[in-house]
C-alpha positions as CSV (number, residue, x, y, z in Angstrom):
1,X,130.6,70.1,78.1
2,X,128.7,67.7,80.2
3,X,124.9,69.2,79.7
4,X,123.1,67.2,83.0
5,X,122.2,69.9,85.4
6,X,123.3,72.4,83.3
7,X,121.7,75.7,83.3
8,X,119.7,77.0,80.2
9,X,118.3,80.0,79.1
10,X,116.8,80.3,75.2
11,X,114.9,83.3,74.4
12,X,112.3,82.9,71.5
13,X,111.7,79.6,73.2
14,X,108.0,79.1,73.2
15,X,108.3,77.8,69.5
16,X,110.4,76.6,66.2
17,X,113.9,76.1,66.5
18,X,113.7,77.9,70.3
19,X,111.3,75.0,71.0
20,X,113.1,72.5,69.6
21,X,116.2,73.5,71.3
22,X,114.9,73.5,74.9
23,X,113.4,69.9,74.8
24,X,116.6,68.7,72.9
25,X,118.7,70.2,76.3
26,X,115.6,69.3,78.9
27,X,116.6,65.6,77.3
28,X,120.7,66.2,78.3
29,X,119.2,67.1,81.7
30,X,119.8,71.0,81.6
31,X,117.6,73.0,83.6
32,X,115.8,75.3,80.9
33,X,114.1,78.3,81.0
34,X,112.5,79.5,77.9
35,X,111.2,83.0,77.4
36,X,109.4,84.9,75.0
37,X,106.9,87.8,74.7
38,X,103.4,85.7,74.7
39,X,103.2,85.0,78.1
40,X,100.2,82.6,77.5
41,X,101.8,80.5,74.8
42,X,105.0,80.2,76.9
43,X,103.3,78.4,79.8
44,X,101.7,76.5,77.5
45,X,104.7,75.5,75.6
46,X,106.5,75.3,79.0
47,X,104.2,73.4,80.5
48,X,104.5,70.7,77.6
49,X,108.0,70.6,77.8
50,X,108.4,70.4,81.8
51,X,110.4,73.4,81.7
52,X,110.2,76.9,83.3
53,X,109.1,80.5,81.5
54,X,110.0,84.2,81.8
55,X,107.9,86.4,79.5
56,X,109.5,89.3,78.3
57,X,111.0,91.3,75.6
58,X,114.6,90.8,74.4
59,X,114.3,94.2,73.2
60,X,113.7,95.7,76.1
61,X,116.6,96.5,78.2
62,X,114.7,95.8,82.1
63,X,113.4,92.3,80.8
64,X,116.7,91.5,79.4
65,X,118.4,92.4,82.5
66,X,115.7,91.0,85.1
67,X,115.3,87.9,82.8
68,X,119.0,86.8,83.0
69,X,118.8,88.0,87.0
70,X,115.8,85.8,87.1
71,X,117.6,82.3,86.0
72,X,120.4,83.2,88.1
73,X,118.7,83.7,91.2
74,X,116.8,80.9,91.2
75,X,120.0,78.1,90.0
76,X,122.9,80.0,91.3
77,X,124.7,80.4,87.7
78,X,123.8,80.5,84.2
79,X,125.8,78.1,81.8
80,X,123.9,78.6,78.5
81,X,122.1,81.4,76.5
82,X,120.9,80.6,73.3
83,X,119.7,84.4,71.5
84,X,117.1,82.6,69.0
85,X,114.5,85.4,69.5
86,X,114.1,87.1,66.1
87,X,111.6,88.5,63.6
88,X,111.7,89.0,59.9
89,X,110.7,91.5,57.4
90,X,110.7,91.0,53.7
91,X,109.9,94.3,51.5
92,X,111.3,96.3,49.0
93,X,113.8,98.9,49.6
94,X,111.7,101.6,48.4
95,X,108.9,100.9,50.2
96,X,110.5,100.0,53.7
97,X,109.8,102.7,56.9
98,X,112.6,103.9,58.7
99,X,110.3,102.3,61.9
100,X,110.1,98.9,60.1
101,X,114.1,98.4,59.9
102,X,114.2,99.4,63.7
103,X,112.0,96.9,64.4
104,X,113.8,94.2,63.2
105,X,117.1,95.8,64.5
106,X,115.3,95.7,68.0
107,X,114.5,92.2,68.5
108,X,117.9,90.6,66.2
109,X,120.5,92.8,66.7
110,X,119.3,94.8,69.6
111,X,118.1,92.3,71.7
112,X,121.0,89.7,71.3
113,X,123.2,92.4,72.1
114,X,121.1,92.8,75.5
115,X,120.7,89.7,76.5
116,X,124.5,88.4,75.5
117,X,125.6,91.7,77.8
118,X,123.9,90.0,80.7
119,X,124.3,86.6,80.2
120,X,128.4,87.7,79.3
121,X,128.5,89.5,82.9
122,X,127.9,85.9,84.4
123,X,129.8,83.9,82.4
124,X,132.7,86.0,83.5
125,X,132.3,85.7,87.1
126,X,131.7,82.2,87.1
127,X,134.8,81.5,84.6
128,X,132.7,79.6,81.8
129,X,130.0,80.0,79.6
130,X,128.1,78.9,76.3
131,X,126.8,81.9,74.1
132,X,124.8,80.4,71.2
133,X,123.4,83.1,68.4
134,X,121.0,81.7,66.0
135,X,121.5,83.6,62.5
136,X,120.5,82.4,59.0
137,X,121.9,81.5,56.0
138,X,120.3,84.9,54.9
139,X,123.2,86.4,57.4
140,X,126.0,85.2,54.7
141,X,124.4,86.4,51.9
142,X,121.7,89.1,51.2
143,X,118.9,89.2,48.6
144,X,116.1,91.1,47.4
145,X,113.6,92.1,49.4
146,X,116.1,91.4,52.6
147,X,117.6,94.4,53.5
148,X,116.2,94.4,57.3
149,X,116.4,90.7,57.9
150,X,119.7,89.9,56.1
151,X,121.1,92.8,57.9
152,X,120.3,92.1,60.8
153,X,121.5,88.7,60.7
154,X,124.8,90.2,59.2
155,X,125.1,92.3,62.0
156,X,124.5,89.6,64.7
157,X,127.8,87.5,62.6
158,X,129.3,91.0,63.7
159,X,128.7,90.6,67.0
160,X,129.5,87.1,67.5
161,X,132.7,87.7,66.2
162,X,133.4,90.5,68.5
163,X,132.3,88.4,71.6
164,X,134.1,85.3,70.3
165,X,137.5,86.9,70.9
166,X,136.4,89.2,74.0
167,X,135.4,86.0,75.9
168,X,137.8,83.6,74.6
169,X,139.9,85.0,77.7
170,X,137.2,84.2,80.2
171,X,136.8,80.5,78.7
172,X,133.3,81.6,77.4
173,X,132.7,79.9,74.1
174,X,130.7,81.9,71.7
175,X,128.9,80.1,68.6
176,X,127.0,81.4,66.0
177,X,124.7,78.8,64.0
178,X,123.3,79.8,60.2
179,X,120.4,77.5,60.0
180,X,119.3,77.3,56.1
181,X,114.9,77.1,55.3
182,X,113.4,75.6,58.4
183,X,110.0,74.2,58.5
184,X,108.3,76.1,60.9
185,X,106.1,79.0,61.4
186,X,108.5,82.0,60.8
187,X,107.2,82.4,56.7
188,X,103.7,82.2,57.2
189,X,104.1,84.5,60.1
190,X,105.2,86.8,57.1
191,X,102.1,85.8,55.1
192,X,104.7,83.8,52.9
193,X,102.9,80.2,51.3
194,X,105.4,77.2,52.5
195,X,104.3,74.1,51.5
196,X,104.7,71.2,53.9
197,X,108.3,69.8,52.0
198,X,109.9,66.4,53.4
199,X,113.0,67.6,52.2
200,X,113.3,70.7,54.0
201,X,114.9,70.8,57.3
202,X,112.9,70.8,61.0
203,X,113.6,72.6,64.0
204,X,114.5,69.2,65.8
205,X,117.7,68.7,63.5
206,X,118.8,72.7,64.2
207,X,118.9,71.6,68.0
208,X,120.5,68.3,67.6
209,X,123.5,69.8,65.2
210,X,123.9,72.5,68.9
211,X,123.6,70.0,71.5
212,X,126.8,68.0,69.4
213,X,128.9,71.2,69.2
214,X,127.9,72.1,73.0
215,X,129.2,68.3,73.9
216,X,133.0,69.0,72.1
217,X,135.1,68.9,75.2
218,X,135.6,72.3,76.5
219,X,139.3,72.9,75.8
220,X,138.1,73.1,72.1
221,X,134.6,74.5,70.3
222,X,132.8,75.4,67.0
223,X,132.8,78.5,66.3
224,X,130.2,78.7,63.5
225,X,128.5,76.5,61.3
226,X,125.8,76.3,59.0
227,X,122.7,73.4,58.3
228,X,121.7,72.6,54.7
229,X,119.0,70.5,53.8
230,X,120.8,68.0,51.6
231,X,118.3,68.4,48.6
232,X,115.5,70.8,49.3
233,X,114.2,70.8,45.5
């Protein structure tokens, strides 16, 4: 797809990949809206990145809805959403609260689900469409400590699927990306050490490896694909 004057809409967007993603498609000339819970740390991220900001909750079905009736409003269509928004949890199974899981679920599975409903109901009516879900590596294969996070992830590979052959029909593309250990701000969010590593992977090559699947000519797309760090050791 040609990406100037394209509409954008990336939730989690006020850092990390969500971040990194919105300047990567302000710099393709797409209009791009970036929202996010933090109201204050959106402008300011917005602000920074000359783009516009909706705080809200993905998790919340009003914000989802008014968000994506927001962009739409104001540009007349929508022609990206890129579901990034997510948290993580990393605990034993038997210490983990029924109201932990949900949590998670809220915001990854949840969440996406809200937000691709939306963004899906505009797609259709305008006859195209770029759904982008931002999973993990963690989403192809579980480990300890991971039962809320890698689930989560697993179940938004579910969903993608699902959406992939609904809106196939409507020539809606829907992609799902399995970024491997990013350097950003998710672990020590967690209160998980991560040394600054040269070899691990940044935010910045996450958006560049969407902005060249976006760009395959329309008749085609990639369906899902994952981003190694060559040699993170």
């Amino acid at each position: 797809m040609d990406l100037n004057g394209s509409v954008a809409l990336i939730t989690g967007g006020s850092e990390g990949i969500g971040a990194a993603i919105a300047e990567a498609l302000k710099e393709n000339g797409a209009r791009v809206t970036i929202t996010g819970r933090r109201a204050d740390v959106l402008e300011t991220r917005a602000n920074e990145l000359g783009v516009d900001w909706i705080a809200g909750d993905v998790g919340v079905e009003a914000d989802a809805i008014a968000t994506v009736a927001t962009v739409v409003q104001k540009h007349g269509r929508l022609d990206i959403l890129v579901n990034n928004a997510g948290i993580g949890l990393f605990k034993p199974l038997v210490e983990m609260e029924l109201e932990e899981l949900e949590s998670v679920y809220r915001t990854n599975v949840f969440g996406a689900f809200l937000m691709g409903r939306e963004a899906a109901k505009q797609f259709i009516a305008q006859g195209s469409g770029e759904l982008i879900n931002i999973s993990s590596t963690s989403g192809l294969r579980g480990g300890q400590m991971s039962t809320a996070y890698s689930s989560s992830k697993f179940a938004l590979r579910g969903m993608t699927e699902c959406w992939r052959d609904e809106l196939r029909r409507h020539d809606v593309r829907v992609m799902l990306v399995n970024p491997s250990e990013v350097m950003t701000e998710f672990a020590s969010k967690l209160g998980f050490d991560q040394p600054p590593s040269p070899k691990k992977l940044r935010a910045r090559e996450i958006a560049d490896a969407i902005i060249g699947a976006l760009k395959v000519d329309s008749r085609g797309f990639v369906p899902e694909f994952a981003v190694f760090a060559t040699n993170p050791f």
